[in-house]
VEXBA-574540 format. One record per residue (C-alpha): residue in three letters; x, y, z. Coordinates in steps of 0.5 Angstrom, whole numbers, padded with zeros to 4 digits, always signed. Layout:
# residues N
AlaXYZ;...
This chain:
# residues 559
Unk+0103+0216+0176;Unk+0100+0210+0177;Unk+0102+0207+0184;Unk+0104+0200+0180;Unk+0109+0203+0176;Unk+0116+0199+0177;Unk+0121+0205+0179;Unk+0128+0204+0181;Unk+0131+0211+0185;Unk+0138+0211+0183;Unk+0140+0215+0190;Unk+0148+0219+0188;Unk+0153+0225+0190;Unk+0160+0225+0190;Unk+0163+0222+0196;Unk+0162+0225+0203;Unk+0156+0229+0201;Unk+0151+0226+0206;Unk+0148+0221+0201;Unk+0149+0216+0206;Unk+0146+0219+0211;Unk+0140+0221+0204;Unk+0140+0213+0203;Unk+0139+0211+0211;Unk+0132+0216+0210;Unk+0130+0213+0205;Unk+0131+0206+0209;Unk+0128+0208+0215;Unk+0122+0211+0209;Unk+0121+0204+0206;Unk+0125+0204+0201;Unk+0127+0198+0199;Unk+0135+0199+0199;Unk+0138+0191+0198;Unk+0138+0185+0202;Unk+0147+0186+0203;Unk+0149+0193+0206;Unk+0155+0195+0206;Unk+0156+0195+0214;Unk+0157+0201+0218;Unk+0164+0205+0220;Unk+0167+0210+0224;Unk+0167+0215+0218;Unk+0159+0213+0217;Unk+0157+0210+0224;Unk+0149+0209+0222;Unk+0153+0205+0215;Unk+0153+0207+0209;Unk+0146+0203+0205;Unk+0150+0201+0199;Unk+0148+0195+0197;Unk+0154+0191+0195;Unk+0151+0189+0188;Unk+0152+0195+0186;Unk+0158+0197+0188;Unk+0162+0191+0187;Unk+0158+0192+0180;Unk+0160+0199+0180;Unk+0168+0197+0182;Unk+0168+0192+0176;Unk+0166+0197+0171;Unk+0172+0201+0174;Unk+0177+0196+0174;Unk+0175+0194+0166;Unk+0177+0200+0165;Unk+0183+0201+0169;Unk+0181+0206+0174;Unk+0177+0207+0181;Unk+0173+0211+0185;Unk+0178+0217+0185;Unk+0177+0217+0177;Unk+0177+0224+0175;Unk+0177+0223+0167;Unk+0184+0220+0166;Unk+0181+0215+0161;Unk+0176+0213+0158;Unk+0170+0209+0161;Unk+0168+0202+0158;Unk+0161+0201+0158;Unk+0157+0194+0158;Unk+0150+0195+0159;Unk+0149+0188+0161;Unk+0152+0187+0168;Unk+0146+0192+0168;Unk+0141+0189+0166;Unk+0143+0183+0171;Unk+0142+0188+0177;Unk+0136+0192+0176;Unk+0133+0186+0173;Unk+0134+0182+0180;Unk+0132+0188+0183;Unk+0126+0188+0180;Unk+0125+0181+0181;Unk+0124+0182+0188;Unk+0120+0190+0188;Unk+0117+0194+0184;Unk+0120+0201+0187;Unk+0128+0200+0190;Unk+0133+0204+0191;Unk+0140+0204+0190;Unk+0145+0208+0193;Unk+0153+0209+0191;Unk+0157+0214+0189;Unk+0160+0211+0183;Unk+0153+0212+0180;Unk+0155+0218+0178;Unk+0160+0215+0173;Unk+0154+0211+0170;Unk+0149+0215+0170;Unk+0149+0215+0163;Unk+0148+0207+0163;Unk+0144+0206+0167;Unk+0139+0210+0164;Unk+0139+0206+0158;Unk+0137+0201+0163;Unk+0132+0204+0167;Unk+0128+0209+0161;Unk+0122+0211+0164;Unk+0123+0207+0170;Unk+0128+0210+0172;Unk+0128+0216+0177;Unk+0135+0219+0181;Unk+0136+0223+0187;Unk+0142+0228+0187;Unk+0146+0230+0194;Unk+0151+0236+0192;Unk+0155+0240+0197;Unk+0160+0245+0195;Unk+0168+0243+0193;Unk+0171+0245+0199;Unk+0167+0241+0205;Unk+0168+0235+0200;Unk+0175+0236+0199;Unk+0176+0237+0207;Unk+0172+0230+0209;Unk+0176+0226+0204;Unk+0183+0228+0207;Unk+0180+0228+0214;Unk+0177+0220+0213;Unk+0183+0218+0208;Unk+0188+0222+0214;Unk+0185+0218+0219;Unk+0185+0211+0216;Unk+0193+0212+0215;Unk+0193+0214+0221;Unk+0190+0210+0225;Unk+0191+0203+0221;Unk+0198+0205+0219;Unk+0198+0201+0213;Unk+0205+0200+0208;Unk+0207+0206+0206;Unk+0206+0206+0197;Unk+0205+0211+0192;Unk+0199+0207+0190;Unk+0195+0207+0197;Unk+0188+0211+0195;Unk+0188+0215+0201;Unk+0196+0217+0200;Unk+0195+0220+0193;Unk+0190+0226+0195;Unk+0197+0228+0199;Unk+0201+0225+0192;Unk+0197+0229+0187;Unk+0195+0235+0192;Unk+0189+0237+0186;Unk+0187+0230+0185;Unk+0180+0230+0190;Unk+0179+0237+0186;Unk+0179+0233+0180;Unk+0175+0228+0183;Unk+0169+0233+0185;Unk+0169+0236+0178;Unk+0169+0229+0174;Unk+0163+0227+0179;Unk+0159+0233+0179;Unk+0160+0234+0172;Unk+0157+0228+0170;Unk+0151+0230+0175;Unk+0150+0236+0172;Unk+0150+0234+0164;Unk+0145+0229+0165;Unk+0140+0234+0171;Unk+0140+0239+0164;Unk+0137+0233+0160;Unk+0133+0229+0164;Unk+0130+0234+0170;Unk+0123+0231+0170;Unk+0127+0224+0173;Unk+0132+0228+0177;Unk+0131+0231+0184;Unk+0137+0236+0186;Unk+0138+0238+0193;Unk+0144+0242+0197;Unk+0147+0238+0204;Unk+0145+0244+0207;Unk+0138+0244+0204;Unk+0138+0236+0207;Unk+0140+0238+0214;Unk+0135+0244+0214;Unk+0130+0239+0212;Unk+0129+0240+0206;Unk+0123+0234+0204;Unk+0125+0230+0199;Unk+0120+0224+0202;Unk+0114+0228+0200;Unk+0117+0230+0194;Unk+0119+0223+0192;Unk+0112+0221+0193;Unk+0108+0226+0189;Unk+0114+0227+0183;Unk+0115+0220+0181;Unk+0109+0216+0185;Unk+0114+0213+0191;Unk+0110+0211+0197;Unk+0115+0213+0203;Unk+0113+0214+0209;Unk+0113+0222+0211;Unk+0113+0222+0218;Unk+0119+0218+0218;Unk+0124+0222+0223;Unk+0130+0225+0220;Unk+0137+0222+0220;Unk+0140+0229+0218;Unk+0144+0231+0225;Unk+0147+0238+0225;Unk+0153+0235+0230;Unk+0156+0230+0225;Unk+0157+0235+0219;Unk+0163+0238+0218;Unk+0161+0244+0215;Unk+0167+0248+0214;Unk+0174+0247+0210;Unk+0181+0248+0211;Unk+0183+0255+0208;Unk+0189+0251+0204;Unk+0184+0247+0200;Unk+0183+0253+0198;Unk+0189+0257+0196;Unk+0193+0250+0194;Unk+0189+0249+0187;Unk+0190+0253+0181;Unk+0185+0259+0179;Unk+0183+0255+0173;Unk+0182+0250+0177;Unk+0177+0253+0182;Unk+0175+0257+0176;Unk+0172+0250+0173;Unk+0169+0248+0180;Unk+0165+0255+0182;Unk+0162+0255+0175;Unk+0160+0248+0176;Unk+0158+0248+0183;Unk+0153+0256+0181;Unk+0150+0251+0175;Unk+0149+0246+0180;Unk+0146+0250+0185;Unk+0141+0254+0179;Unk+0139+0247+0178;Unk+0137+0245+0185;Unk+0130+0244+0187;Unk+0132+0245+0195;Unk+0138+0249+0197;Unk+0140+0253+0203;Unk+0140+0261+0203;Unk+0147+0261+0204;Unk+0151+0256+0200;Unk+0157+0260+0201;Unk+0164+0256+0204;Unk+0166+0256+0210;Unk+0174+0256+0212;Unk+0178+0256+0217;Unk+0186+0257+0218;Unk+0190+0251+0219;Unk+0193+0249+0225;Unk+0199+0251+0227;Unk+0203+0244+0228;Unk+0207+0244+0236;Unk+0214+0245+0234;Unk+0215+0239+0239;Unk+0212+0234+0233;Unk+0216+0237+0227;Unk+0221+0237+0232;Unk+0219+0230+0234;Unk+0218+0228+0225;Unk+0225+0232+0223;Unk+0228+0227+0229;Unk+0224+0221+0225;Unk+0227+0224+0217;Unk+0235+0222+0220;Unk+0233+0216+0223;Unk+0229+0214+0216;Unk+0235+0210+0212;Unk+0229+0208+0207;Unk+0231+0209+0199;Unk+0225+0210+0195;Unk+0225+0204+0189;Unk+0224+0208+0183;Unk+0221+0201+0182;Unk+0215+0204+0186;Unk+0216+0212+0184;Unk+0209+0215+0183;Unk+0211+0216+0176;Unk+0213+0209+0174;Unk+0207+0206+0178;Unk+0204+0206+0170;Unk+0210+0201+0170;Unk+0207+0195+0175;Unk+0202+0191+0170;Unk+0207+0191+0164;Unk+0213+0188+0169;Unk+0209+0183+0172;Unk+0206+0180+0166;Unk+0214+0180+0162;Unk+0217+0177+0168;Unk+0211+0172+0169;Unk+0213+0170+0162;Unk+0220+0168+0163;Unk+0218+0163+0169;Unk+0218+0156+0166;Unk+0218+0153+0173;Unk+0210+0151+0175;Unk+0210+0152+0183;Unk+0213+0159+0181;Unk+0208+0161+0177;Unk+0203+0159+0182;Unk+0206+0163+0186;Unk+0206+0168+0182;Unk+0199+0168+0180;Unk+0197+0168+0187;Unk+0201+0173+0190;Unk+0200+0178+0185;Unk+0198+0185+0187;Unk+0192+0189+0186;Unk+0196+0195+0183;Unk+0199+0189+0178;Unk+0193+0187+0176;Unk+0188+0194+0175;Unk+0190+0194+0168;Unk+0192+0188+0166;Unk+0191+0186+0159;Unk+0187+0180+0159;Unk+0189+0177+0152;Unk+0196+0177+0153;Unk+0196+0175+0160;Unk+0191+0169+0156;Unk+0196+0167+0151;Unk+0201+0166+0156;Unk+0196+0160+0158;Unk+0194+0157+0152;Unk+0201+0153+0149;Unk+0206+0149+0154;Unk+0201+0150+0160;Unk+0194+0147+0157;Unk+0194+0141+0160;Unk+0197+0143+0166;Unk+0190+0143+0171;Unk+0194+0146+0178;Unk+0196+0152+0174;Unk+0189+0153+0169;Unk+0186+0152+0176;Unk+0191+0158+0179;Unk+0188+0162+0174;Unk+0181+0161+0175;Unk+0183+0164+0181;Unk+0186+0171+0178;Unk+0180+0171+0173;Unk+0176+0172+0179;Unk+0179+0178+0183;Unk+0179+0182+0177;Unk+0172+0180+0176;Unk+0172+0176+0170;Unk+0167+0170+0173;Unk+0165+0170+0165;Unk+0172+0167+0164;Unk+0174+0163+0170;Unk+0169+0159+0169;Unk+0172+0155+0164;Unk+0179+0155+0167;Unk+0175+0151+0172;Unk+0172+0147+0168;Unk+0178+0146+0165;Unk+0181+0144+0171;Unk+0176+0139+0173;Unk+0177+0135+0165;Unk+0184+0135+0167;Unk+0183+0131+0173;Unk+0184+0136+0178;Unk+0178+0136+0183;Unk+0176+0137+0190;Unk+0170+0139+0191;Unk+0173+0147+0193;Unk+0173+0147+0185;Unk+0165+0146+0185;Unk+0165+0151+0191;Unk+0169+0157+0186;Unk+0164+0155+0180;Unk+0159+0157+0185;Unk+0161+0163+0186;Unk+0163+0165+0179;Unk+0155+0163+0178;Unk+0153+0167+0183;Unk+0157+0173+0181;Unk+0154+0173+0174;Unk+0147+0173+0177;Unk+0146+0165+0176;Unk+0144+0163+0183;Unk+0140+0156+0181;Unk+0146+0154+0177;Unk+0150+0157+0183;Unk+0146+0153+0188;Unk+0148+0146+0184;Unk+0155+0147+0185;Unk+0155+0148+0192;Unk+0150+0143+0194;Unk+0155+0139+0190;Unk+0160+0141+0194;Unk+0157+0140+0200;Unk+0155+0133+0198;Unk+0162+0130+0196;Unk+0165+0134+0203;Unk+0160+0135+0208;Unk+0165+0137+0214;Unk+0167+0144+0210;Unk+0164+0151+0214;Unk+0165+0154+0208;Unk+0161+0151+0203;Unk+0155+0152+0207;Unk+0156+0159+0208;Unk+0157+0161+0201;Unk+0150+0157+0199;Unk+0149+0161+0204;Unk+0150+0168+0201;Unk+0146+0165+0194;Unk+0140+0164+0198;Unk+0139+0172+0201;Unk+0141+0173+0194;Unk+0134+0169+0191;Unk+0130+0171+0198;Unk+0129+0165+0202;Unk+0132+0168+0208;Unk+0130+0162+0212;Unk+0134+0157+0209;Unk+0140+0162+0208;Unk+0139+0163+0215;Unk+0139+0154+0217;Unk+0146+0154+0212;Unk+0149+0160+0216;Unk+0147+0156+0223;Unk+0150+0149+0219;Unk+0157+0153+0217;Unk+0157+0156+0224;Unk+0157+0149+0228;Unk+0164+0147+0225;Unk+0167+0154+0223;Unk+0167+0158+0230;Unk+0173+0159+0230;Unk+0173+0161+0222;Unk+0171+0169+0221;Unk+0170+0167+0214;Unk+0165+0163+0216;Unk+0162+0167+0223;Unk+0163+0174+0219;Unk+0158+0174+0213;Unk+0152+0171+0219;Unk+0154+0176+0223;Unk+0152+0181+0217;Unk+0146+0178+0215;Unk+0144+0177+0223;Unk+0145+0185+0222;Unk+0141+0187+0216;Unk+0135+0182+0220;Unk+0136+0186+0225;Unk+0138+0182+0230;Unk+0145+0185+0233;Unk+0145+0183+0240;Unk+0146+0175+0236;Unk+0151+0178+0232;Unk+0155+0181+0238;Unk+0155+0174+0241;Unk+0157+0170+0236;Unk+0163+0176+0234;Unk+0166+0176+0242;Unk+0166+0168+0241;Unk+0171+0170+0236;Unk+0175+0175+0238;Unk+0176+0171+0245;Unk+0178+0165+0240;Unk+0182+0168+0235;Unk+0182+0175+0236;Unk+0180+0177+0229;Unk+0181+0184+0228;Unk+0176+0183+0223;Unk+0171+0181+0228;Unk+0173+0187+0233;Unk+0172+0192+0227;Unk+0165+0188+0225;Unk+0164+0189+0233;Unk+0166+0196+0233;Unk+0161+0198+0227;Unk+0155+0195+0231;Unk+0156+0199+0237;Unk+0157+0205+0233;Unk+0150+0204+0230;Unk+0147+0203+0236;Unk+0150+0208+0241;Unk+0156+0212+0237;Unk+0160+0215+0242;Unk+0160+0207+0246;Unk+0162+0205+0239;Unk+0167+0211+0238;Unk+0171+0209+0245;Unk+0171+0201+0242;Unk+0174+0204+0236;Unk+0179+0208+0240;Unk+0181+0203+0244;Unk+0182+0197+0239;Unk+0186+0203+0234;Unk+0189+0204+0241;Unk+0191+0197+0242;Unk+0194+0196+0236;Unk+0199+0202+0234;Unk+0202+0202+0241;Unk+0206+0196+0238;Unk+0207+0200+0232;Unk+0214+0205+0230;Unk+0208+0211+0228;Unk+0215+0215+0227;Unk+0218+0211+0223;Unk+0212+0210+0219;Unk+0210+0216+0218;Unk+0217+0219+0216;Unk+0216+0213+0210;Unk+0209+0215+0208;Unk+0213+0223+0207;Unk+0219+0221+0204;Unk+0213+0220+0197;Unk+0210+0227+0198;Unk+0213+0232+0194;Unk+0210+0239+0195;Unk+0212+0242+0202;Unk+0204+0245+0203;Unk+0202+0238+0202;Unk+0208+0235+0206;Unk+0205+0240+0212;Unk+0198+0238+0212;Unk+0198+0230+0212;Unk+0203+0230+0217;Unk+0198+0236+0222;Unk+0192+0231+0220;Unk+0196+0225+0222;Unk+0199+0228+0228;Unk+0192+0231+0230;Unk+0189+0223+0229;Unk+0194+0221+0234;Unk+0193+0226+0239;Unk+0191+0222+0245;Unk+0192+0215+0242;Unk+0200+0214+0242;Unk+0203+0215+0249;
């Protein structure tokens, strides 16, 4: 294969099966993985070297079809070949061979192969279901634990207690896809085990002779043996239907068949649960007596499905303008996920037509579930209206930054800048549209202009400390973040912070982790909270393991 071929290496697995660590080796080989990187966390110290294009691509595909990452085949999956196309025609704009790294990719490979054709190569990362399983409840356990967030049946890391055989159905959605389309295009795929990866399986050189990639294959290894959690809990296990585990095993032997790298040994490897000190359940029976919350049966696990349809017939019954304002600004997440775009539009369409303050508040809905298409001509509705401020000029930037416009985008934000040169903001979004074009220097000027009046602003000082990291130029980066933290004590700035030191020395990084986490919760009723969480939990098995994971993740954090 030619040298100058362009090629797209679209890098996937299922959650937690190494493909960070995966894609931090194709980094460090030479691979052109994006100029915006997800930044790194505890869970994944080096980061995750996701660009956020793609997964806020991947994220809008799942919204529009009323789903999310924890998709596991519970609807149908809209499919638009065209924010695609935008993407890998930018991508390519830029290099002729890049990568892309996500997860979610392995409910789209199907569309991106359309996109792709012979320009199109994939890397798989397979690991068995039950370590997947067990690295989910351990990170999504810790992030409760340790976060300690409002306890709802909606939260994403409490539904895998919730639906104790949602993370198996999870695998089996991912994997199944990975696998029909290994069958139908092996000359595009390259499947390796985590194991293989960890025992250093060279899927460098690999890339480099099959599909004409140029990697460097004396990069040094990322794969390191004391950050794998090779094992499962052997209630994972024993908590899953034999149909269940029957479909799962099949797919893990026929991926495995598939493989051009596996280990020797691919057999699962369990534990025995921990035996919870009787002190603790003590200590958690104490906290069910003293819980006096009832559950809404507003927000019980079976009449979640009910949110949208509420929200949107009680926003129906306000005449009042302010009230609908709020409203639209206050809604929820879980509101809006599967919202019905064409009735909530012909709400908007009668008595409130020429209304500019609320036509500008939907503007603002459109774009949090990713409609820019359509919150474009809201806001330019508003401005014919005669609401204008330069704000709006800023919010039709980003709406032609999402959609991959960026000279049209820039007009917006030199607009806004020239009616109100004294906002940060405006600088810092221009900002984040010149990365998005290359003109690294003059993003960097734009970040500097924002920084000098919005120091004190983390929505100015965060995104620079992002690209000052992707530009390797951390220590800048941690400067300007403890001048924040000193002036505002951003926890947002304390978590960036944290995920710089993680990178830099992981055990460093850990104890600032633990320190802040530590900081925080012991203002906080973890009793209470934790009784809260349970009170939704239905299966005594799954009631018993959140509450060993919980407590295990507090161990030396709570006094």
């Amino acid at each position: 294969m030619s040298q100058s071929k362009k090629i797209a290496l679209i890098c996937a697995g299922f959650h937690r099966s190494a493909t960070s660590a995966t894609a931090n080796y194709l980094y460090d080989a030479g691979l052109n993985l994006g100029d915006n990187l997800v930044p790194g966390h505890i869970s994944n110290a080096k980061g995750h070297f996701e660009d956020w294009d793609m997964v806020k691509l991947h994220d809008q595909q799942l919204t529009l079809s009323g789903t999310n990452l924890q998709f596991h085949d519970q609807c149908k999956l809209l499919h638009d070949p065209i924010p695609f196309k935008r993407y890998a025609q930018e991508r390519f704009d830029h290099a002729e061979h890049w990568g892309g790294k996500d997860p979610r990719a392995c409910l789209f490979l199907d569309d991106w192969d359309e996109v792709l054709q012979d320009n199109g190569r994939y890397l798989f990362i397979i690991r068995h279901w039950s370590c997947c399983i067990e690295s989910l409840l351990h990170r999504h356990s810790r992030e409760l634990a340790h976060h300690l967030p409002q306890p709802k049946p909606e939260n994403e890391g409490l539904k895998l207690w919730l639906q104790p055989q949602l993370a198996a159905q999870m695998w089996l959605t991912y994997n199944k896809r990975i696998l029909d389309f290994a069958t139908k295009y092996k000359s595009k795929v390259l499947l390796v085990s985590q194991r293989a990866l960890f025992e250093g399986a060279p899927i460098l050189s690999t890339l480099n002779s099959r599909f004409g990639f140029n990697l460097n294959e004396n990069t040094a290894s990322p794969f390191q043996n004391e950050l794998l959690r090779d094992e499962a809990c052997v209630g994972i296990r024993d908590s899953l239907s034999y149909s269940l585990k029957h479909q799962l095993d099949a797919v893990w032997s026929e991926l495995l068949s598939l493989s051009d790298y596996k280990s020797h040994n691919e057999k699962p490897i369990y534990f025995e649960a921990p035996i919870l000190d009787s002190q603790l359940w003590v200590s958690y029976q104490k906290a069910l007596d003293n819980n006096v919350q009832v559950t809404s049966t507003l927000t019980a696990p079976n009449t979640i499905n009910n949110l949208e349809n509420n929200w949107l017939d009680s926003l129906s019954l306000i005449n009042d303008q302010k009230a609908l304002i709020i409203m639209l600004n206050s809604a929820t997440q879980a509101q809006l996920t599967q919202l019905d775009i064409k009735k909530f539009l012909e709400l908007f369409e009668g008595a409130y037509s020429l209304n500019g303050e609320l036509l500008l508040a939907v503007g603002k809905l459109l774009m949090r579930i990713s409609r820019s298409d359509l919150a474009i001509n809201y806001f330019e509705k508003t401005v014919t209206l005669g609401i204008y401020f330069p704000y709006v000029d800023m919010l039709l930037g980003d709406c032609y930054q999402k959609l991959s416009k960026f000279h049209k985008s820039l007009y917006f934000y030199d607009k806004a800048i020239k009616n109100n040169s004294k906002q940060p903001l405006f600088y810092t979004h221009k900002a984040t549209c010149l990365i998005r074009l290359n003109r690294m220097d003059e993003a960097e000027d734009a970040f500097n202009k924002g920084l000098k009046m919005g120091s004190d602003k983390p929505e100015c000082v965060l995104p620079y400390c992002d690209f000052l990291v992707n530009n390797e130029k951390e220590n800048d980066a941690k400067l300007l973040l403890v001048d924040l933290i000193n002036k505002t004590n951003s926890s947002l700035a304390r978590a960036l912070l944290t995920q710089i030191e993680l990178k830099a020395d992981y055990k460093q990084g850990e104890a600032c982790y633990l320190d802040t986490i530590k900081e925080n919760m012991n203002k906080k009723d973890t009793q209470k909270w934790l009784a809260d969480a349970c009170s939704y939990i239905t299966c005594s098995a799954s009631e018993a393991d959140f509450i060993t994971r919980i407590y295990g993740h507090w161990k030396g954090i709570i006094k």
